[in-house]
C-alpha positions as MATLAB code, in Angstrom:
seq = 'XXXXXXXXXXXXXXXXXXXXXXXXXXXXXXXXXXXXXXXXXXXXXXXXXXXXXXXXXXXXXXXXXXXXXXXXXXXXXXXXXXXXXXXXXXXXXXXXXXXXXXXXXXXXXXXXXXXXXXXXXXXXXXXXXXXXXXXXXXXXXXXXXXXXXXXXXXXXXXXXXXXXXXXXXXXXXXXXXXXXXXXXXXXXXXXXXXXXXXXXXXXXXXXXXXXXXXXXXXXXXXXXXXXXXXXXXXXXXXXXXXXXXXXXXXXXXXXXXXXXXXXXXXXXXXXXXXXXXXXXXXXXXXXXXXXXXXXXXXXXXXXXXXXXXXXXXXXXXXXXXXXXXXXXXXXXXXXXXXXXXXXXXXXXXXXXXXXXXXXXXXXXXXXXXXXXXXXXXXXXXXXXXXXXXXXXXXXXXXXXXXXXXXXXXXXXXXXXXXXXXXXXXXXXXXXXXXXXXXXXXXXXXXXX';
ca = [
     141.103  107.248  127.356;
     140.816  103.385  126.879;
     138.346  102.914  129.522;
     136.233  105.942  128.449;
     136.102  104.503  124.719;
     134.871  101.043  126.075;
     132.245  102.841  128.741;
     131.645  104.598  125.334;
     130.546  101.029  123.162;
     129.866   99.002  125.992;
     126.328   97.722  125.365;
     125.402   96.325  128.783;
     124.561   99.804  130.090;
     121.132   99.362  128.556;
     120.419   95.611  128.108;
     117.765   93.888  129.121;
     117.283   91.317  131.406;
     118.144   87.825  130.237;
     114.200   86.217  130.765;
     113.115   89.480  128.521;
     115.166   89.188  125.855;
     114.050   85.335  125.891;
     110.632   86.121  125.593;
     110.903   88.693  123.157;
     112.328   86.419  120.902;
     110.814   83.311  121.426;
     107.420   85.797  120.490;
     108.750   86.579  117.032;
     109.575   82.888  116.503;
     105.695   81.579  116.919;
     103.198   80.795  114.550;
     100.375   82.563  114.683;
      97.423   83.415  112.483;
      98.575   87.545  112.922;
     101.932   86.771  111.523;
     100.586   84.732  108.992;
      97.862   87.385  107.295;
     100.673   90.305  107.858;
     103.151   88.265  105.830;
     100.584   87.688  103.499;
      99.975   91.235  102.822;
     103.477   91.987  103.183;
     104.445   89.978  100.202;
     101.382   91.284   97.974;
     102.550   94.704   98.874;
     106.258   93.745   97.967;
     105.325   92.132   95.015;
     102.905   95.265   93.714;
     105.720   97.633   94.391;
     108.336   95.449   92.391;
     105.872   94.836   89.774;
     105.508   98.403   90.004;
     108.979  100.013   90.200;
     107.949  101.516   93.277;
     110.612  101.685   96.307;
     108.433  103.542   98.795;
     105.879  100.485   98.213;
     109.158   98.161   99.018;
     109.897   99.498  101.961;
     106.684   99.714  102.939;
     106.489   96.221  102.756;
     109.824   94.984  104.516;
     108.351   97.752  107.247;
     105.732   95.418  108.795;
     107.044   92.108  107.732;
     107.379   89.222  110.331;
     109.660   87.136  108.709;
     112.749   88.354  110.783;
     111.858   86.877  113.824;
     112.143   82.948  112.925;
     116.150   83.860  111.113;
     116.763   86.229  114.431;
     115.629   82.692  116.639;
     117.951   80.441  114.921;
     121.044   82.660  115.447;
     119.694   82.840  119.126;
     118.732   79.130  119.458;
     122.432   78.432  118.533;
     124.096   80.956  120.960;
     122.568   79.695  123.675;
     122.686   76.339  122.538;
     118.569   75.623  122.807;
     118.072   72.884  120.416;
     114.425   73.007  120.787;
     113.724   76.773  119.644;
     116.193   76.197  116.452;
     113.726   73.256  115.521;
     110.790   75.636  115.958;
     112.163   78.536  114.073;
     113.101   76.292  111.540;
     109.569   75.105  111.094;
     107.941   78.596  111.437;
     111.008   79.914  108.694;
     109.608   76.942  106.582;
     105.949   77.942  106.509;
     106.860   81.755  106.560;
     108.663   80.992  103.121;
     106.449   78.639  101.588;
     103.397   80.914  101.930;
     105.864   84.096  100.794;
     106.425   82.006   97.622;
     102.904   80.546   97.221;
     101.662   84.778   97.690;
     104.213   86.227   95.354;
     103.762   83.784   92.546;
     100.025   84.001   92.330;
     100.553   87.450   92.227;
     102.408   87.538   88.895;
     100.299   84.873   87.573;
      97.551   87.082   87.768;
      99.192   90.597   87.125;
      99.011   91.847   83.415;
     102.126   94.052   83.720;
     104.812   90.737   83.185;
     107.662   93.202   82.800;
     110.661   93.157   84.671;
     111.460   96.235   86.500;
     114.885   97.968   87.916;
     113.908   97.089   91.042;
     112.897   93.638   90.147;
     115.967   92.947   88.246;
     118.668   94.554   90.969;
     117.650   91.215   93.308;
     118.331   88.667   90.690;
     122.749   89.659   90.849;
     123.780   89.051   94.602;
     127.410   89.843   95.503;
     130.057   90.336   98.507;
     128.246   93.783   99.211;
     124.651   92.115  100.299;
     126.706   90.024  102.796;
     127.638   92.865  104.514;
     124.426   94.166  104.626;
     123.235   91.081  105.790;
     125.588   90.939  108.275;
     125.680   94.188  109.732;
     121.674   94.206  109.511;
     121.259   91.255  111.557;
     123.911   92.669  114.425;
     121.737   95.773  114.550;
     118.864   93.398  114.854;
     119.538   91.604  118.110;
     121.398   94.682  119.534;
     117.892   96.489  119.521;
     116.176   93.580  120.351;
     118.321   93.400  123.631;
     117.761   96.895  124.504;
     115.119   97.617  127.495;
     113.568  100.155  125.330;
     113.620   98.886  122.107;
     114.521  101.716  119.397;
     113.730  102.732  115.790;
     116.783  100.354  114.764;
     114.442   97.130  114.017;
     112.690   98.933  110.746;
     115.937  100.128  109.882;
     117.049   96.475  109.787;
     114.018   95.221  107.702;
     114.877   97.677  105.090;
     118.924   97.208  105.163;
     118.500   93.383  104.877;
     115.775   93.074  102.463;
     114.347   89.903  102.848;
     110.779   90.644  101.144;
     111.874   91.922   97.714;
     114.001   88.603   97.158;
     111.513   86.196   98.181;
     108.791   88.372   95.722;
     111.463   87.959   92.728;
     111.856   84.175   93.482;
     107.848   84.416   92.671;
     108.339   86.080   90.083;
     110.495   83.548   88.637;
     108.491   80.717   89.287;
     105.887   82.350   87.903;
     107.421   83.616   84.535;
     109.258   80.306   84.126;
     112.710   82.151   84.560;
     114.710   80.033   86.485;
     117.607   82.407   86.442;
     115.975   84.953   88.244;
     114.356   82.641   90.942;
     118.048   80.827   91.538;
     119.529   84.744   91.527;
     116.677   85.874   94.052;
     116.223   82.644   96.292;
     120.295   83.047   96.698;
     120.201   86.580   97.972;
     117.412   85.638  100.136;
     119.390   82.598  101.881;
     122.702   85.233  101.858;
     120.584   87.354  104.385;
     119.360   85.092  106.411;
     122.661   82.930  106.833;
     124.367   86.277  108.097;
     121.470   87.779  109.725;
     121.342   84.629  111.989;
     125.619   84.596  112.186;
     125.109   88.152  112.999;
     123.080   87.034  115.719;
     124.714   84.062  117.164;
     128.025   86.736  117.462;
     125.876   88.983  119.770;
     124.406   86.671  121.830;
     128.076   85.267  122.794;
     129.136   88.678  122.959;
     126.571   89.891  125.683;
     127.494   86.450  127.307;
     123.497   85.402  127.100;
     122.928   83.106  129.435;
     123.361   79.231  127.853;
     119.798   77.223  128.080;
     121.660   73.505  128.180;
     125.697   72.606  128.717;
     127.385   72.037  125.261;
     130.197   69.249  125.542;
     133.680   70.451  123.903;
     132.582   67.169  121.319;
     128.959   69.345  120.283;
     130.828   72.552  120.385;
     133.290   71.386  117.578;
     130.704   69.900  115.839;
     128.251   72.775  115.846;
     131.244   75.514  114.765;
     131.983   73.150  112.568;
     128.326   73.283  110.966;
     128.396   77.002  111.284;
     131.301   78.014  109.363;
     130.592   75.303  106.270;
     127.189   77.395  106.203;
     129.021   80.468  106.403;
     131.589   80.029  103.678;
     129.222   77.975  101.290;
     126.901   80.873  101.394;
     129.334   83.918  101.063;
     131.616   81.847   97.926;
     129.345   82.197   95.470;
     128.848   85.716   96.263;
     132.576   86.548   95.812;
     132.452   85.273   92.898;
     129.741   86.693   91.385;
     130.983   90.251   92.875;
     135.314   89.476   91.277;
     132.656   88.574   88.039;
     131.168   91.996   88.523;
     133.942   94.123   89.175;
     135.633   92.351   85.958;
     132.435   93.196   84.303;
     132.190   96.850   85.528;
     135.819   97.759   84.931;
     135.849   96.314   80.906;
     132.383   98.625   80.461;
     134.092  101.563   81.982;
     136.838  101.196   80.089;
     135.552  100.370   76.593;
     133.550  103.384   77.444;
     136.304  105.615   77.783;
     138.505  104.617   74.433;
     135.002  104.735   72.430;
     134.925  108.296   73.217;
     137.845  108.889   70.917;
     135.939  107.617   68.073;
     132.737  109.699   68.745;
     134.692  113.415   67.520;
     136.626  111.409   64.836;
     135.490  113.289   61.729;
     135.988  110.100   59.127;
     132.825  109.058   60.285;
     129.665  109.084   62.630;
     128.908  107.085   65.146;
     125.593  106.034   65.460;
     124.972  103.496   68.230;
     127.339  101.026   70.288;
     126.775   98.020   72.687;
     129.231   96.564   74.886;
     128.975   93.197   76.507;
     131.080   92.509   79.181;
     129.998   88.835   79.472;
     131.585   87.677   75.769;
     133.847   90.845   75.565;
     132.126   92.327   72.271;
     132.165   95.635   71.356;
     129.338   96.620   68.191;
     129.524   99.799   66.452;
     127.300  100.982   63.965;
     128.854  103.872   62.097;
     127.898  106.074   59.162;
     129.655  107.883   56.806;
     130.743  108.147   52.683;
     134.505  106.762   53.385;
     134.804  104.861   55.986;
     138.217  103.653   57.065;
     139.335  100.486   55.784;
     139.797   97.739   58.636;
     138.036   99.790   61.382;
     137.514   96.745   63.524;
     141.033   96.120   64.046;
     141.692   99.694   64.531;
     139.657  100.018   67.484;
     140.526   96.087   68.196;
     143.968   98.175   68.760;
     142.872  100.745   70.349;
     141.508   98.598   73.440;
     144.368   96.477   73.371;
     146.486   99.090   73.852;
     144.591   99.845   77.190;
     145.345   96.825   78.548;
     141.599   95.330   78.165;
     143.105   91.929   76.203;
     141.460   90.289   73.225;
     137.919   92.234   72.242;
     135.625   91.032   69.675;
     134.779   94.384   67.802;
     132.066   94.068   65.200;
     131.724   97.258   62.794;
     128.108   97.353   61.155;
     128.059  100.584   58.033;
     124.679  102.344   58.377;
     125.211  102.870   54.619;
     125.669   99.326   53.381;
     123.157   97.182   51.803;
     123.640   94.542   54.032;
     122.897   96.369   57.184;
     120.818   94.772   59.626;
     118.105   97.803   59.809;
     116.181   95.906   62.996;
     119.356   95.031   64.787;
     120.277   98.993   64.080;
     116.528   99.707   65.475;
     116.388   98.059   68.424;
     120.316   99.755   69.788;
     118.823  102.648   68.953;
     115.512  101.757   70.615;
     117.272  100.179   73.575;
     119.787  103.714   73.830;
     116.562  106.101   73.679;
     115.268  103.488   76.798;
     118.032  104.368   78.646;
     118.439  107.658   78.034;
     114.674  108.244   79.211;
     114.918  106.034   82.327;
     117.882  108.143   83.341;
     115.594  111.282   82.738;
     112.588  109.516   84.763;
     115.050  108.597   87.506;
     116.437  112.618   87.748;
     112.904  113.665   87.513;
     111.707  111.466   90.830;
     114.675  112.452   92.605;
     113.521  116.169   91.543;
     110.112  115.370   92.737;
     111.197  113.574   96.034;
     113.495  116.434   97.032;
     110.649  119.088   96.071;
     108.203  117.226   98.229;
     110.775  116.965  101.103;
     111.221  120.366  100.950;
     107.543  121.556  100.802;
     106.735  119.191  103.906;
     109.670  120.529  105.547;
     107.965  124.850  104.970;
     104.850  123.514  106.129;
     106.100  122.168  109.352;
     107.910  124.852  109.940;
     104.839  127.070  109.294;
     102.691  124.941  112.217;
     105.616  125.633  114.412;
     105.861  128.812  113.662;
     102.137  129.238  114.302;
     101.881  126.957  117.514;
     105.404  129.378  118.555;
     103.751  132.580  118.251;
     100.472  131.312  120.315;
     102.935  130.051  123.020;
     105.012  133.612  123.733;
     101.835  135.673  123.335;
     100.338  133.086  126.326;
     104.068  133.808  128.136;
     103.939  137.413  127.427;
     100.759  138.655  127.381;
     102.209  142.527  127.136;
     104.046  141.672  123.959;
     103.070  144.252  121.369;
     104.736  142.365  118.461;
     106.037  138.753  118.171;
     107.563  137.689  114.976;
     108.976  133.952  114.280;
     111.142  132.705  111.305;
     113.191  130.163  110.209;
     116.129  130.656  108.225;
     119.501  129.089  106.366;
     122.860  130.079  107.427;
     125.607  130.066  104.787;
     128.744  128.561  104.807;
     130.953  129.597  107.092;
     135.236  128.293  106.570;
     133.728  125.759  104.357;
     131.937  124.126  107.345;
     127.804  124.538  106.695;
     125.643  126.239  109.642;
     122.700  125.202  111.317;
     119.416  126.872  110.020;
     118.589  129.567  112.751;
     115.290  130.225  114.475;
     114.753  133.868  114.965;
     112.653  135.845  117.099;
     111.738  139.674  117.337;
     109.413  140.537  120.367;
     108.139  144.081  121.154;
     107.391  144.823  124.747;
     105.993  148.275  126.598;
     109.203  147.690  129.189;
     112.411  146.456  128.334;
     112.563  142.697  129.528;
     114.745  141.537  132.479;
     118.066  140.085  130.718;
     117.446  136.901  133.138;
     113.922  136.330  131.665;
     115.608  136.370  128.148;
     118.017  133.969  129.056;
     115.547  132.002  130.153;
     113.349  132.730  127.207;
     116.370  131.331  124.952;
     117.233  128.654  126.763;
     113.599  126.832  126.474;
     113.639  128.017  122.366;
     117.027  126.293  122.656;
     116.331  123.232  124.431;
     112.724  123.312  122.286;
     114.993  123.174  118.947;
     118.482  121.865  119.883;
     119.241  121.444  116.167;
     118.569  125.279  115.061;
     120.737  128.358  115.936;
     118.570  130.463  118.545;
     118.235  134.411  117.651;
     116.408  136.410  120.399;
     116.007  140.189  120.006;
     114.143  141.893  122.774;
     112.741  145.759  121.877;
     111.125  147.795  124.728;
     108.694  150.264  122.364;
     105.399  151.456  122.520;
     103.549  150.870  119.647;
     103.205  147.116  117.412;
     100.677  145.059  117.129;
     101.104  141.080  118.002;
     101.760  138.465  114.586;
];
């Protein structure tokens, strides 16, 4: 059982040849003017789908980018301990990045929509979780990269590690003056490509690459040494950030919860509340003839109670004179935002699936088509050939495959070999479908 499980994962079945995998490589690490112009109009196309709020435009972008190849030579460079092609992936990262930043800030210098978007704003927060993504992007990476065929894994990778949309932010940063959102973005950007090149060095010692110059035990201390300072400077701040968010995330939820209680009390209405985890405030605004007196430290109770510490609650009376009406405005303005953008989001998805699903009937219907040409030209005799596709239901609470079904009318009944045969091609044809043959010998029918 061992030995089949490690014939099972053992990845030098299908590796390439040492010099290959070199070359391959060493290709993605030069500078060229075609890597140059495709960055270029990789990071306008980012940058137009961020500015946007578009993700198909994102991944679009992070589709035909080039900037993996100088992070996927450094990891490389460092396995095999070839001091020369880390210099020169260093210098080709340099420019790659320099001209990403120079492209995505004149971008939103010239772009009249200056708002930041949800997509925008989701790479200004790294945390633990983009490590891992970062990590296990980069291992795919040079795994494919190794491969003597290489597969569909490497645009998988570009979108997993995302290293367009944080370089566009950084732009956008720069070129709104928000230094928060550049440090936020440039940070997630160096988290991927620390671990996408870790990643990488890993892989190349565990396919035992083939080492390009002897490393003394003095260098190899020296270099881990390097590596793991990188490593653990990189991936701190993210653990903080992430214990930050969790802290943040789990006061929100929680607040959330105990402020549901005072939505059906009947003493009063309330009208709008804001929660921020950051200085642990809680604002109500509340309406109603008789309000209770000392609300605030009933509900200051209330959350104590549930274990959430000292929270600042501030009460605001919708019928006092001293109301702040464009403080009470803007919550409400802010809660109608949110409530839309949640309805926009469920609408796309609705969209996205309806599309999916149309594509899907009218692929079906050119099989079905192309199907129906194919046994007429098998079975010229056929009187009647009918093709559909079809859903299964569930079954033991396991779902079945969709099923292909097909009725064909001959003059004579047809040999059972030749059906076999007949629904072992439709089988082998669509190995994902469940395959329903019926054969009818009759005289009459005509072909469809």
């Amino acid at each position: 059982m061992k030995s089949t499980l490690w014939r099972l994962f053992d990845l030098r079945q299908d590796q390439d040849d040492a010099a290959s995998i070199d070359e391959a490589i060493r290709r993605g690490v030069q500078l060229r003017g075609t890597n140059l112009w495709v960055l270029m109009f990789a990071i306008l196309i980012a940058s137009i789908g961020l500015n946007v709020n578009s993700t198909a435009v994102i991944i679009g972008a992070m589709l035909i980018s080039p900037l993996m190849g100088p992070i996927v030579g450094v990891g490389y460079g460092a396995g095999v301990n070839d001091v020369a092609l880390i210099r020169a992936a260093l210098r080709s990262f340099g420019v790659f990045v320099a001209i990403s930043l120079l492209t995505a800030t004149l971008y939103f210098l010239c772009t009249p929509l200056s708002q930041a978007q949800s997509e925008l704003l989701a790479r200004t927060t790294p945390t633990v979780w983009d490590v891992l993504i970062a990590f296990c992007g980069g291992a795919a990476g040079i795994v494919a990269l190794t491969r003597k065929d290489i597969s569909n894994a490497v645009p998988g990778v570009a979108i997993a590690t995302a290293l367009m949309p944080p370089l566009c932010t950084a732009g956008f940063g720069l070129a709104t003056g928000n230094l928060g959102y550049f440090a936020g973005a440039f940070y997630l950007f160096s988290i991927n490509c620390v671990f996408i090149a870790f990643a990488t060095l890993l892989f190349v010692k565990l396919l035992k690459l083939p080492m390009r110059a002897p490393l003394n035990e003095s260098a190899r201390r020296r270099s881990r040494l390097l590596i793991g300072v990188a490593v653990v400077a990189t991936m701190l701040p993210g653990v903080v950030l992430t214990y930050r968010l969790i802290q943040q995330e789990v006061f929100t939820a929680t607040v959330g919860r105990q402020l549901q209680r005072l939505e059906q009390d009947s003493r009063f209405i309330l009208l709008a509340k804001t929660i921020s985890a950051t200085d642990r405030t809680v604002t109500l605004t509340v309406g109603g003839k008789a309000l209770p007196a000392r609300l605030d430290d009933e509900v200051r109770r209330q959350l104590l109670a549930a274990g959430l510490g000292e929270v600042k609650v501030v009460i605001r009376n919708s019928s006092a004179a001293s109301l702040d009406t464009a403080s009470l405005k803007q919550e409400l303005r802010q809660d109608l935002y949110r409530n839309t953008l949640l309805q926009l989001e469920e609408r796309n998805a609705t969209i996205a699936r309806l599309q999916a699903e149309r594509n899907q009937l009218q692929a079906r219907g050119l099989q079905r088509q192309a199907l129906i040409r194919e046994l007429l030209a098998q079975y010229p005799e056929a009187q009647k050939v009918t093709v559909a596709f079809g859903e299964q239901a569930i079954a033991h609470g396991t779902p079945l495959p969709p099923v292909l079904m097909v009725f064909m009318q001959t003059p004579s009944v047809l040999p059972a070999a030749d059906q076999q045969r007949l629904k072992s091609g439709l089988q082998v044809r669509f190995p994902d479908l469940d395959i329903e043959l019926v054969v009818q010998a009759g005289s009459n029918g005509v072909a469809r």
